[in-house]
Structure formats: structure tokens, C-alpha cells
N, C-alpha and C positions, 0 to 999 in steps of 0.2 A: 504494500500500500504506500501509497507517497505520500511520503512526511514532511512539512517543511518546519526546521526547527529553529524557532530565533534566540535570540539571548546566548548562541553557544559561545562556551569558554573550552578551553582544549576536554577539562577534563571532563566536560559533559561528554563531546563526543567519545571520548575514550572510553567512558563509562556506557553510551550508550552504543557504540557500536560491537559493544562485548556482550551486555543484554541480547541485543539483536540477530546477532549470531545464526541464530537457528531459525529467528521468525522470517528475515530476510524482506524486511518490508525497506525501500527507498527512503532513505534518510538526503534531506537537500538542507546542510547544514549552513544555518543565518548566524551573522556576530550582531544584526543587527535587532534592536527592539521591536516587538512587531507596535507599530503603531497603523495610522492611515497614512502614511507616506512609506511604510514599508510592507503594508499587505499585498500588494502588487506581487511581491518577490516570491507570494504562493500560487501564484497563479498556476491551477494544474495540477496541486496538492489537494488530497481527497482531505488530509487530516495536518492539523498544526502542533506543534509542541512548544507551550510556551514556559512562563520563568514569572516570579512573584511580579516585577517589575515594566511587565509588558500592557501596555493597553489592549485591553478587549473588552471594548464598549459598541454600541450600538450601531456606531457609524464604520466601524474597522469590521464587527461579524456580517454587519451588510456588503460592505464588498469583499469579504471571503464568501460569504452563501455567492453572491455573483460569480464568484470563480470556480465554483466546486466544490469547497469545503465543507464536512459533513461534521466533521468530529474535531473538538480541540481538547488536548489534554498538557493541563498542567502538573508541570513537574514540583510539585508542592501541595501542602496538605490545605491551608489558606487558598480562599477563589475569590475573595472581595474585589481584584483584579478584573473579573468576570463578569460582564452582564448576563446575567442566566435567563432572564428571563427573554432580554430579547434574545440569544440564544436560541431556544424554545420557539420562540416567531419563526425566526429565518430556518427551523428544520435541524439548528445543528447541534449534535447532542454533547455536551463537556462532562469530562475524567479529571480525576484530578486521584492523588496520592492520600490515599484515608490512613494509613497505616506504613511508617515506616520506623528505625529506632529511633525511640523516644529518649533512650538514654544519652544520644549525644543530645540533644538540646539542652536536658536536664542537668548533666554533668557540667557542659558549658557554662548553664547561669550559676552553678555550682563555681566555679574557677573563677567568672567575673567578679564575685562578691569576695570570695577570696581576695584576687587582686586589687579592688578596690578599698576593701577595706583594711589590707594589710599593706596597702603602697609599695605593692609587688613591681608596678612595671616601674614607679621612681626610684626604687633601691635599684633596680636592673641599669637604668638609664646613671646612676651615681658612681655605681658601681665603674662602671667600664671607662666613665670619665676620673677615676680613681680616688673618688669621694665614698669613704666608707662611713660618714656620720649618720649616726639617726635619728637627728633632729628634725623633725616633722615627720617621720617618720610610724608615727604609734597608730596601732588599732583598736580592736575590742576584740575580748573572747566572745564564741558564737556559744558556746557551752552555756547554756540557762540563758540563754534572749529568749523573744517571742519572734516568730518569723510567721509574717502573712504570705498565702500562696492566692492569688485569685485568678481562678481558672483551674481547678483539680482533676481533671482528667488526667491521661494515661501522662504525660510530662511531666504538670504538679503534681500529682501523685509521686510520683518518681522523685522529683526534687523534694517532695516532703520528706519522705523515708528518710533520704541522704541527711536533710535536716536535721529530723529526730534524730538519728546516728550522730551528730554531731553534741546532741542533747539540749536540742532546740526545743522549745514549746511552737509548737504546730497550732496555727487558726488559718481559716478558710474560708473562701465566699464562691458560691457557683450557683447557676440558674441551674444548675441540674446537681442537687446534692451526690454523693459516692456514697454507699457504704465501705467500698474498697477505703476510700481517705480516711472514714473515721475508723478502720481498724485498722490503721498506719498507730491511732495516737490522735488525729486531728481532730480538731471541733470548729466545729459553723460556725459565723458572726457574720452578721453586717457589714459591710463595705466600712460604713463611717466606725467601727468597732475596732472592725481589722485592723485599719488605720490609724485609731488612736493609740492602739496599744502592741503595734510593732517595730520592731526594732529592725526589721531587714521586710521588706516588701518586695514577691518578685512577681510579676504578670504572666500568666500561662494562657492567656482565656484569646479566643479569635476575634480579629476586629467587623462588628458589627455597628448598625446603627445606635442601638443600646451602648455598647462597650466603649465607643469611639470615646477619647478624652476623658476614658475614665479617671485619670489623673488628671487633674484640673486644679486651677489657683484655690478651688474652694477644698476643695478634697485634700490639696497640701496644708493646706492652712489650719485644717483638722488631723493630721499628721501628728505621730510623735517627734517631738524636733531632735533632730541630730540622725533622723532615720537613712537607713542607704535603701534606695529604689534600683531594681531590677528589671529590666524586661529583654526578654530573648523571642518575642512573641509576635507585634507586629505594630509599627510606628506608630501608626494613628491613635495607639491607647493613651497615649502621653501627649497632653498638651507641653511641647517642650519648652515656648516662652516661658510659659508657666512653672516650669521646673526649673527651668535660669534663672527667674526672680527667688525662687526659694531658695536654692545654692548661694545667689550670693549675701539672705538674709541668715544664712546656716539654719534655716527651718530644715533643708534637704541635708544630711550631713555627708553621701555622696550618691552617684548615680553612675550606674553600667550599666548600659544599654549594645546588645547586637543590631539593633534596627531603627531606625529613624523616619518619621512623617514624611520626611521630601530626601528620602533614600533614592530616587526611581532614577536622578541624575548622576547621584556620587558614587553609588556603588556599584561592586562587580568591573570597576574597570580603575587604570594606573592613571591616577590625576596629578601624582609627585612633580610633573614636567609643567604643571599648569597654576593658574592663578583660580582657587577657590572659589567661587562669588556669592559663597552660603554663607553670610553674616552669623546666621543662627546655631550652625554646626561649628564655624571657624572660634565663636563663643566658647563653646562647651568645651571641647578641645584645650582652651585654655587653662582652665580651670585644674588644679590640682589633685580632686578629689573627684573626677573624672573620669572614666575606659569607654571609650567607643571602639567599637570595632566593626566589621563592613558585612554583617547578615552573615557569619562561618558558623555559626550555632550548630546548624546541620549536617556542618561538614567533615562525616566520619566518612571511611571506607566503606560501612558495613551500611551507613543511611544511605549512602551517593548510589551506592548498588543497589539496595531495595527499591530506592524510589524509580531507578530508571527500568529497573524489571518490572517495576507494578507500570508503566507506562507504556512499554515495548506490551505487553498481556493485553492491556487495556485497549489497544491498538488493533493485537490480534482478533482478539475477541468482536469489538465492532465490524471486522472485516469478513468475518465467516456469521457475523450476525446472529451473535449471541447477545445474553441480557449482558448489560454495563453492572459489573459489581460496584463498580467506585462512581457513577455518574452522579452530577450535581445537579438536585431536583432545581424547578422553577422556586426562585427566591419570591 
């Protein structure tokens, strides 16, 4: 079946053409974003493969349906990227990745908090410059905190466990309660609960209408002060002016973040040779008590492999015209 995949970086295709192997469908590998100025470059592709970052909106699935395209399957478990429902209008049915390791995501916001709250990458960066001082340097022990998880599914879950093993007090928030979480150890509260009485906050929950800036100037402002926020999840949860205001009253007392609100410019590719023009990232970056990093949460061997074999299947599968196990219903 022909494929046209945008967003590739070497190791997509490397990963995907080892998937592929046996299904043997045409792969027409893009470096380029699918947007409306590059859908064109499917023309003649029954199916697309796209990446967290690519537009697929109303006007870009209308001239793919004009072209052929029947099937889009994202390489990620997040589809808010995705109009579904025009989707569904124009005939064309979207996949996406329900199920891949959860443990690199979880392990990662696990390392983030780590590094940020034990000013792992400024000892790193001291170090080499042959400054062994450790003055500004101090953390807190995670041992007896409170750590909020909002979003408990198979990730937060995951991340709590780790938590409690560290001999966290676990609290939770989810539109769909666990019992798995609460026999981790966890207990339900309230957002504004959560909030008030954690010591390390990390996001696991998908960005939705609902969810979108669930971190907000009001929600920090009800915050325990001196708190570190996490999110390995998905930009839009974090109003991030709103967290640069609070960093620099130390209401936020640090933030690591894998993802960022207006990521769909800066990441996935080498900007070192260029002039930034993100005011509001080039911000946070400053800051001390700081880690960004560029969406790698996901990026194990054992996820990058999952997720492209659930999508080479999913591919399969549409093409011999089977049911879609991963298809994403009309939103």
C-alpha cells in the first residue's frame, strides 16, 4: 500500500522500514511537515503517516481525500493533531498508537525531576568547566513528599509506583478513577487539592478541551509554593506564560517539561545554527531551575519499535480490510 510518511527523521525510517519488512507496503519517505502546502507530496498515497506535530485539519484531509487518501495513521498515542471528525466527512479512516511502552515516558518524567530538582545538568555543565562548588546547588529529598500525578492511566500509574518506591505519598486526579492506582498506594483528590498539597506535580492526562491549560495562573496561584511541575504529556496542559510568572515569583520552585505549547516549530529538528524567535521558550531556558528538552520522553528502542509495528499492522490491516483495532472514533 503507499505510504506517504512526513515528519521523517533517519530513525523513523530505520525503525520503520525494519517493521515493514515482511508487510512490504511503499513507504514515500517526507522530512517535510504535512501541512497544506505539503499535502500535495501525497498525491497517489492511498495512506499517510504522520508525527505529533503535523497538521491534519480540515482543509489539508480535504485535499488528501482529493488525492486518494483513505487512511492516516499517527505515529503516537495523542491525535488532538487530528480533525476526526472531518476525517469521518471526507471517508478517511485515522490509527493512531493506543498502546506502546509506557515505561519510557514514565521513567523519563522520573529523570526530569530528578535532574531538576537535584541541578543534575548545572553540576554536569560546572563540572566540565572545572567548577566543583555546590553552591546553589541543593535539593530536597523525594523520600516522605506528597507527589500529585494527574492523569493515572497506564504512564501515571507507572510513574506513581516509581514514586511510592521512592516513599512518596501518592494523590491523584483523573476523569476516569483506577483501581489499579489506588492499589499502587494512591488516593483521589481534586485538582485544587492535589495542588495545594504537592510537593512535585507531574501531568500524564491527554490534551483535551477540558484538560487544555490545566495549569493556569489560577491553579498556580493555589499551588504549594516552592512546588516542581512536570509534564512529559502534551504542551497545551501548561499555560506556560503563566508558569514564567510563577518561576520568577518562586511560587513554581522548578519546572521540566518534554513538551511545549508552540513545540510544532522548534522541535525534532537542529536550530543551534539559527536565531531562536521564541521569546517565551528562549525565557525559560534561562532560568536556573529549569530542563527542557525537545519531546525524547518516548524515545526508547523498545517504544520506537512498538509504535512503528503497531502502525506498519494498522496499515496492513486497513488494506486487506479488516476492522481498525486502534482507529480514532469521531470526536
Amino acid at each position: 500500500m503507499k505510504t506517504a510518511v512526513f515528519s521523517t527523521r533517519r530513525y523513523d525510517k530505520t525503525m520503520l522500514v525494519r517493521a515493514n519488512a515482511s508487510a512490504g507496503h511503499e513507504l514515500r519517505f517526507l522530512e517535510d511537515r504535512l501541512s497544506v502546502a505539503s499535502a500535495p507530496l501525497a498525491a497517489g498515497c492511498e495512506a499517510v503517516c504522520v508525527f505529533v506535530n503535523d497538521t491534519v485539519d480540515a482543509e489539508v484531509l480535504a485535499i488528501l481525500a482529493q488525492q486518494g487518501t483513505r487512511l492516516v495513521a499517527t505515529r503516537s498515542t495523542g491525535y488532538n493533531q487530528i480533525d476526526a471528525a472531518a476525517a469521518e466527512r471526507h471517508g478517511i479512516a485515522v490509527v493512531r498508537v493506543t498502546d506502546y511502552s509506557p515505561y519510557s515516558v514514565a521513567e523519563f518524567a522520573v529523570g526530569l525531576l530528578l535532574a531538576v530538582n537535584r541541578k543534575i545538568a548545572r553540576a554536569s555543565v560546572r563540572t566540565r568547566e572545572g567548577n566543583f562548588d555546590l553552591d546553589g546547588l541543593m535539593g530536597f529529598d523525594l523520600h516522605g513528599k506528597t507527589v500529585g500525578v494527574i492523569g493515572t492511566g497506564k504512564i501515571g500509574s507507572i510513574f506513581a509506583r516509581i514514586m511510592i518506591g521512592f516513599g512518596c505519598t501518592v494523590v491523584g486526579h483523573d476523569r476516569y478513577p483506577s483501581a489499579a492506582f489506588e492499589a499502587l498506594g494512591g488516593r483521589y483528590v481534586s485538582v485544587q487539592e492535589l495542588l495545594a498539597c504537592s510537593d512535585v506535580v507531574s501531568l500524564h492526562c491527554p490534551l483535551t478541551d477540558e484538560t487544555r491549560h490545566i495549569v493556569n495562573a489560577a491553579s498556580l496561584a493555589r499551588a504549594k509554593r516552592g512546588s516542581i511541575l512536570v509534564n512529559t504529556s502534551r504542551g497545551g496542559l501548561v499555560d506556560t506564560e503563566a508558569a514564567t510568572e510563577a518561576l520568577k515569583t518562586g511560587q513554581l520552585g522548578g519546572l521540566a517539561i518534554d513538551v511545549y505549547e508552540q513545540e510544532a516549530n522548534l522541535f525534532f529538528q537542529d536550530l543551534s545554527s539559527t536565531i531562536i524567535c521564541d521569546d517565551v521558550i528562549q525565557r525559560l531556558v534561562s532560568f536556573p531551575n529549569v530542563i527542557v528538552t525537545g519531546h525524547q520522553a518516548f524515545f526508547t528502542e523498545e517504544a520506537i519499535g512498538q509504535i512503528m509495528q503497531t502502525t506498519i499492522d494498522s496499515i496492513s490491516a486497513f488494506e486487506r480490510g479488516e476492522a481498525l483495532l486502534n482507529r480514532i472514533p469521531k470526536s
